[in-house]
C-alpha positions as CSV (number, residue, x, y, z in Angstrom):
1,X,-98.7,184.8,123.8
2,X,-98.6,181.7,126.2
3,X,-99.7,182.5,129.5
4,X,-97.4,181.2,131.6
5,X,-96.1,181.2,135.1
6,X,-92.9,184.1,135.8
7,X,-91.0,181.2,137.4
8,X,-90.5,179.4,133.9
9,X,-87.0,179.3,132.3
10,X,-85.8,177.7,129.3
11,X,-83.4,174.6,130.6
12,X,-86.0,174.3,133.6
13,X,-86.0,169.9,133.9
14,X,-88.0,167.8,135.7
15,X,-88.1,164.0,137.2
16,X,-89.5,161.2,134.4
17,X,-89.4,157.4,134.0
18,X,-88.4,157.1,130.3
19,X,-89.0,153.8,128.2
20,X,-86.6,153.3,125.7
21,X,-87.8,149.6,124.0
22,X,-89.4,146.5,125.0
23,X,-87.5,144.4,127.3
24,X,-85.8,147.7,128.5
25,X,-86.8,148.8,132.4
26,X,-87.9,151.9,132.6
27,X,-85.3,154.7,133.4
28,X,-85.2,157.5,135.8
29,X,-83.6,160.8,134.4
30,X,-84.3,164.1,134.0
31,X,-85.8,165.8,131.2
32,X,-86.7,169.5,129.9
33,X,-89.6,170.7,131.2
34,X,-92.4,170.6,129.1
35,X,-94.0,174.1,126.9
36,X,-97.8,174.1,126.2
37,X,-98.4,174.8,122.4
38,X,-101.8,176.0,121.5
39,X,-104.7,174.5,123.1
40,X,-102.9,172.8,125.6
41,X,-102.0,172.6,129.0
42,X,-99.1,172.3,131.1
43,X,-100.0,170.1,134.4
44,X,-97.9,169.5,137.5
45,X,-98.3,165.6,137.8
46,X,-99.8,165.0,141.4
47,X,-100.7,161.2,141.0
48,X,-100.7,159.0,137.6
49,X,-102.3,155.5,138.0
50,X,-100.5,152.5,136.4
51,X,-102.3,150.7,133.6
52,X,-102.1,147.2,131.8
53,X,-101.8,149.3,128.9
54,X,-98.7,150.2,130.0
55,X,-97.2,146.8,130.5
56,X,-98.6,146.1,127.1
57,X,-96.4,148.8,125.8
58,X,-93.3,148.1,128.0
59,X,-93.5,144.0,126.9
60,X,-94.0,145.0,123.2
61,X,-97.3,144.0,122.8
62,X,-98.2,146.6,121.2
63,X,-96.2,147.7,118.5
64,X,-94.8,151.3,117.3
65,X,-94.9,153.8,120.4
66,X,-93.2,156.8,120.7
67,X,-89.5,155.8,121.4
68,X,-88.1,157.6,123.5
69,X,-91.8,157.6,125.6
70,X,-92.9,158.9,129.2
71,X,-95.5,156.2,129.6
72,X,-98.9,157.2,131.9
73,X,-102.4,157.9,130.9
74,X,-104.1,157.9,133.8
75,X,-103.0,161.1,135.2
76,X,-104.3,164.0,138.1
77,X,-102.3,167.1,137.9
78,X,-102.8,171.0,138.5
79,X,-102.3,173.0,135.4
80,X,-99.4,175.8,136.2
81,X,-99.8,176.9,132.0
82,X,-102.6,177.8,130.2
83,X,-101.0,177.7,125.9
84,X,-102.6,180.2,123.7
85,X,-106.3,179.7,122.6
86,X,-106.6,177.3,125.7
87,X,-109.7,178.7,128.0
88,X,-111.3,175.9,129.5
89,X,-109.5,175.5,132.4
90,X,-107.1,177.6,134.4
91,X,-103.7,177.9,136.5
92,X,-104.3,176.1,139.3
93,X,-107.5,173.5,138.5
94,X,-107.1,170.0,138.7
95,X,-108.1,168.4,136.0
96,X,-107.3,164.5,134.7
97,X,-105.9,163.1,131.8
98,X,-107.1,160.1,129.9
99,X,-105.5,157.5,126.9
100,X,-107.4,159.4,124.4
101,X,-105.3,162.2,123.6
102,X,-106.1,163.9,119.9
103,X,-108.3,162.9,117.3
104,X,-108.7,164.5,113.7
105,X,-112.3,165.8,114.3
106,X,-113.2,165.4,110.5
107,X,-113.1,161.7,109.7
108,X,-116.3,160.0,109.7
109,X,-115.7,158.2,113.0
110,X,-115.4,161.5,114.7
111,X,-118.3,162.9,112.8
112,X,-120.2,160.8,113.7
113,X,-119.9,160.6,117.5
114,X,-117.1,157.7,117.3
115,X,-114.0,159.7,118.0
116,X,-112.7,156.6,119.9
117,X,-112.4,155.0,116.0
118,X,-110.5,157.9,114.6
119,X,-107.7,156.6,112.6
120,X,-105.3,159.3,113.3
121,X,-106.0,159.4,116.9
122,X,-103.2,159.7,119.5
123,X,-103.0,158.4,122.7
124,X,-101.5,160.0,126.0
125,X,-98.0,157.9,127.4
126,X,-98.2,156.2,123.4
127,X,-97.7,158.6,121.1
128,X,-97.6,161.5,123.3
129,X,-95.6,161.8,126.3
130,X,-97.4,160.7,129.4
131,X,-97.4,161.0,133.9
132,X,-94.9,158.8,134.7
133,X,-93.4,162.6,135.0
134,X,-93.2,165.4,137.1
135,X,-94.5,167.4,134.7
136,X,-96.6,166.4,131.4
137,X,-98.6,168.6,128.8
138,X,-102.1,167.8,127.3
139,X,-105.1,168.9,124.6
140,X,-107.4,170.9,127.1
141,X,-110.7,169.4,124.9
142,X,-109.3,165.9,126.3
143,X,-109.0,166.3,129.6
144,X,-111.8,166.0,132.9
145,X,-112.7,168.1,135.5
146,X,-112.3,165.6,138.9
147,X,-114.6,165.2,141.4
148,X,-113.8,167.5,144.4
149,X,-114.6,164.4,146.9
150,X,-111.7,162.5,145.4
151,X,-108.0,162.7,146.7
152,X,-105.4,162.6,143.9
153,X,-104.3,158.9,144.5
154,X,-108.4,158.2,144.7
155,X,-109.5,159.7,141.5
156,X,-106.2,158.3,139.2
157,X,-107.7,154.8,138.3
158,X,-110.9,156.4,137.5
159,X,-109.4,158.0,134.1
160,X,-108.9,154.2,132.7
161,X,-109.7,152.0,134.8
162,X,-113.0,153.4,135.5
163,X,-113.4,154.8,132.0
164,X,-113.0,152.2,130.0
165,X,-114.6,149.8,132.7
166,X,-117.8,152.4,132.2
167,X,-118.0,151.9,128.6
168,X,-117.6,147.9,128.8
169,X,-120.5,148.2,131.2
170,X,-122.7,150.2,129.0
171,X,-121.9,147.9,126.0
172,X,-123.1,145.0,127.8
173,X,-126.6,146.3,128.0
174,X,-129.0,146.6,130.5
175,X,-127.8,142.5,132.0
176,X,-128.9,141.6,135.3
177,X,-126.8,139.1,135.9
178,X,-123.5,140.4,135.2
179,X,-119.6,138.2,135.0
180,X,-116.5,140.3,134.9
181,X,-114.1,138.3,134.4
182,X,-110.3,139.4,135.4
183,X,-110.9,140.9,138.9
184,X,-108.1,143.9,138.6
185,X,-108.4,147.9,138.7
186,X,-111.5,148.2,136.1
187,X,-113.8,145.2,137.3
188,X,-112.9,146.6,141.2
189,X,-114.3,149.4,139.7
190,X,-117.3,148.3,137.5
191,X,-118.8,146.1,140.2
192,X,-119.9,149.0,142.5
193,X,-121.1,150.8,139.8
194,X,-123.0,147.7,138.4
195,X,-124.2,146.9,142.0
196,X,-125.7,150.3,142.4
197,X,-127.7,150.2,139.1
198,X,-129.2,147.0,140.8
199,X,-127.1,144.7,138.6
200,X,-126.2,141.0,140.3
201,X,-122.4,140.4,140.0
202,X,-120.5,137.3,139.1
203,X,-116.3,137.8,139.4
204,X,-114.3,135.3,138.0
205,X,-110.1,135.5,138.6
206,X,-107.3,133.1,138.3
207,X,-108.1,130.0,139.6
208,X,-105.9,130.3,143.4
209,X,-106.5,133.2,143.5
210,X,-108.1,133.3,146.7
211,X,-107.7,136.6,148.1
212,X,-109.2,137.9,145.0
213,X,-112.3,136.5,145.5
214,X,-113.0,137.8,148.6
215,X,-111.9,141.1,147.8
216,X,-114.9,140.8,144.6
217,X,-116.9,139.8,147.3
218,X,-116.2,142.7,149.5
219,X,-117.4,144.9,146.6
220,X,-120.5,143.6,146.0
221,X,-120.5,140.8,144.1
222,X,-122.6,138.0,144.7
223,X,-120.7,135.0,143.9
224,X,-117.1,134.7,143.1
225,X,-114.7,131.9,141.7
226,X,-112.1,130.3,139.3
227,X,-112.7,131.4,135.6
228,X,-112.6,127.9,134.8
229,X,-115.9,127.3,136.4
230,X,-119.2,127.5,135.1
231,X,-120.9,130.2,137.2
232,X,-124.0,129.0,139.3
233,X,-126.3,130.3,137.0
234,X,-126.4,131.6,133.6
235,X,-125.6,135.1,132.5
236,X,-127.0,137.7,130.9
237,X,-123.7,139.1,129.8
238,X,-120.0,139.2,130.5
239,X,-116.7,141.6,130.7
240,X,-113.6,140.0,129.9
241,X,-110.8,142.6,131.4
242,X,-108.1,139.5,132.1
243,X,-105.9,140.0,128.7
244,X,-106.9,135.6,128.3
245,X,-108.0,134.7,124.9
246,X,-108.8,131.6,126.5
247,X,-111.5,132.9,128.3
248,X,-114.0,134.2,125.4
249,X,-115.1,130.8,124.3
250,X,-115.6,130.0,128.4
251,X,-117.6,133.4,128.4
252,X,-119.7,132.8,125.8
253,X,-120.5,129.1,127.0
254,X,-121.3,131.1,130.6
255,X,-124.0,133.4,129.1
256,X,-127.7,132.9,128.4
257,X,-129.1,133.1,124.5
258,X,-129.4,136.7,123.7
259,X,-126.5,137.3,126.1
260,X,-123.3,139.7,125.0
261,X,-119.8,138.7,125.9
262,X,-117.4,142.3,125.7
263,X,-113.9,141.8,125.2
264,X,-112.4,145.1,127.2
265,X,-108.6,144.7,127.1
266,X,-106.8,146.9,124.2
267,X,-104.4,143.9,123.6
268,X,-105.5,140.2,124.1
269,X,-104.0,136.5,123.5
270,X,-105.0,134.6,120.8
271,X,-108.6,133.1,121.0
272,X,-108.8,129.6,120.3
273,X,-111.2,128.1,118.2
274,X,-114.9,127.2,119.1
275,X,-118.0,125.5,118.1
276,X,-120.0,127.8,116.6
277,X,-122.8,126.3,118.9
278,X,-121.3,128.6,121.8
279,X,-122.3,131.8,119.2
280,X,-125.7,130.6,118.4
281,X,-128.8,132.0,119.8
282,X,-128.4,135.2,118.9
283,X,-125.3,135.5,121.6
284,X,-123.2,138.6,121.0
285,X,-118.9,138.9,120.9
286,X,-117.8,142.3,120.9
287,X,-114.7,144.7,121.6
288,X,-114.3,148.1,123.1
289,X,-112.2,150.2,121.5
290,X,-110.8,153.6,123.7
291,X,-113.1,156.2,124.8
292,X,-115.0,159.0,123.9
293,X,-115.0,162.6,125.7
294,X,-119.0,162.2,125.9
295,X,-117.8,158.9,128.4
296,X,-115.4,161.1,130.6
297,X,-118.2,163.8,131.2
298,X,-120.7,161.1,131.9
299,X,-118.7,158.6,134.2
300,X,-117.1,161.5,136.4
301,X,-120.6,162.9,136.9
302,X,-122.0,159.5,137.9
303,X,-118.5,158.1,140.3
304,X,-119.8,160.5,143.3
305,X,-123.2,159.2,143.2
306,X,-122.7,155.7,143.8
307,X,-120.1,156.9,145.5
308,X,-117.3,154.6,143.7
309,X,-114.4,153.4,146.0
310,X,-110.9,152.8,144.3
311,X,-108.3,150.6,146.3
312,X,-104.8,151.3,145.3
313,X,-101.5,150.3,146.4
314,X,-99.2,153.3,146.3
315,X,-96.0,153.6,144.5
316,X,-93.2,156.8,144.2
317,X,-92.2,157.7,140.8
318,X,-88.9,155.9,141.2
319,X,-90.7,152.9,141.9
320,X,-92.9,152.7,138.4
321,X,-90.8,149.4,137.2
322,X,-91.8,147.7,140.5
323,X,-95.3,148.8,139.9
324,X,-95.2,147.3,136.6
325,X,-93.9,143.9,138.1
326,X,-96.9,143.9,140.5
327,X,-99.0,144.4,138.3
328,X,-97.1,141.3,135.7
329,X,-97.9,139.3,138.9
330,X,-101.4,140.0,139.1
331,X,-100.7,140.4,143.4
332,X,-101.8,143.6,143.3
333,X,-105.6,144.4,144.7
334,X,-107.4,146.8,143.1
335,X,-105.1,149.5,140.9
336,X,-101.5,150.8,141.4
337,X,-100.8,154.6,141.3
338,X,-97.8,156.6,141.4
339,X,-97.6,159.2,143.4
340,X,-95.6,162.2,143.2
341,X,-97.3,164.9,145.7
């Protein structure tokens, strides 16, 4: 048996933003109220942070979701159901929720410690229904304990932002002098973190944007400017976060011999063609691809350390397609985050 709450009735709804198609806003209405099956847990959304992976999804940039789909993956809640054979958490923690939702646990990916190459994985507000919702379910094994020194609306970006902007780091070495390139909710992020391992930090945004540079510099970052421009020395690596094609041949022509150029963004333009002499000496092009669980555990222990800050601009759950429009602006400073307690 389920252990669940008295107070749940069958035909019990709740609140949701649901994304019928690309070019479609997203809709408010009112759905059934979730049941945990085994292993899961039932979570009263408190505050789900809005992602570039969800405009990706909503402009149909990347392919085959979940139709119809409750986008969110960056999600705090407090579980109110604990499904049968779930024990790691229960009624009443708060716990987060990130992109990676399932994985197989038997392929050789997942074997081998790589469970963010699983083949069969699924992916929370993708192909399972997400927190732009009152009310959202979740594996247990996939999902965070949260800092107690972070509110709600604080600790939201962290789950993907943060996450993913964690792993970029690590991928990028141990660089001193570090570019991130695309100053949003990840590289607002990775700069403190990068700062406080004793990094030097290079931020790169659209070339007026003005205000963005500041704010990098209010983070730590050394220098700050136009990603068209050559930085004032050479690198020793660089983050692309900005979904720009463009800028991996300007990234790689930006670091030092040796240096690694990491391509962050799940979905990016096309990269143009480049000399190969912007490759040579042993420079290094590579992707990140999701997250692991072994990342969660890590990042979440190290955030309060630092401490990490998160800047967000708060939205109400009605308000998700303006937050997506922000956000398709690129005027929004730091992350976006709905909140719905």
């Amino acid at each position: 048996m389920s252990r669940l709450p008295p107070d749940v009735a069958s035909g019990r709804v709740m609140r949701a933003m649901i994304f019928s198609g690309p070019a479609n806003p997203l809709e408010a209405t009112e759905l059934p109220a979730p049941e945990p099956r085994r292993g899961e847990l039932r979570l009263d959304v408190r505050a789900c942070a809005v992602c570039r992976t969800d405009l990706h999804i909503v402009d149909g940039d990347l392919g085959d979701p979940k139709l119809p789909l409750v986008l969110g993956h960056q999600i705090v809640g407090s579980v109110n159901a604990v499904g049968e054979g779930a024990s790691r958490f229960s009624v009443g923690d708060r716990v987060g929720v990130p992109w990676l939702g399932w994985t197989d646990g038997t392929c050789r990916f997942c074997r081998s410690g790589r469970e963010n190459l699983c083949d069969l994985a699924r992916f929370t507000g993708y192909q399972i229904d997400g927190g732009f919702a009152e009310q959202t379910v979740a594996d247990e094994r996939y999902c965070f304990s949260i800092p107690d020194s972070y509110s709600d609306v604080e600790a939201a970006p962290l789950l993907c932002a943060g996450l993913i902007g964690y792993r970029s780091l690590v991928l990028a070495g141990d660089a001193e002098r570090l570019g991130l390139y695309g100053f949003g909710a990840s590289a607002h992020i990775v700069v403190q973190v990068a700062r406080w391992q004793g990094r030097r930090v290079f931020a790169f945004t659209r070339p007026d944007d003005e205000d963005g540079q500041r704010f990098a510099l209010s983070l730590g970052a050394e220098w700050a400017g136009s990603s068209t421009e050559a930085p004032p020395e050479e690198l020793d690596a660089a983050i692309i976060f900005a979904a720009v094609g463009e800028l991996v041949p300007l990234s790689l022509a930006a670091v030092a011999k040796g240096g690694v150029v990491v391509c962050a963004g799940i979905h990016m333009s096309d990269i143009p063609s480049f000399p190969y002499e912007l490759l040579w000496g042993e420079r290094t092009l590579r992707s990140v691809t999701n997250l692991t669980r072994h990342d969660g555990v890590e990042f979440m222990h190290l955030v309060p350390q630092v401490p990490v800050r998160t800047v967000s601009r708060e939205f109400r759950l009605e308000e998700a397609n303006e937050a997506l429009q922000h956000m398709r602006a690129g005027d929004l400073r730091g992350a976006a985050v709905l909140k719905l307690v």
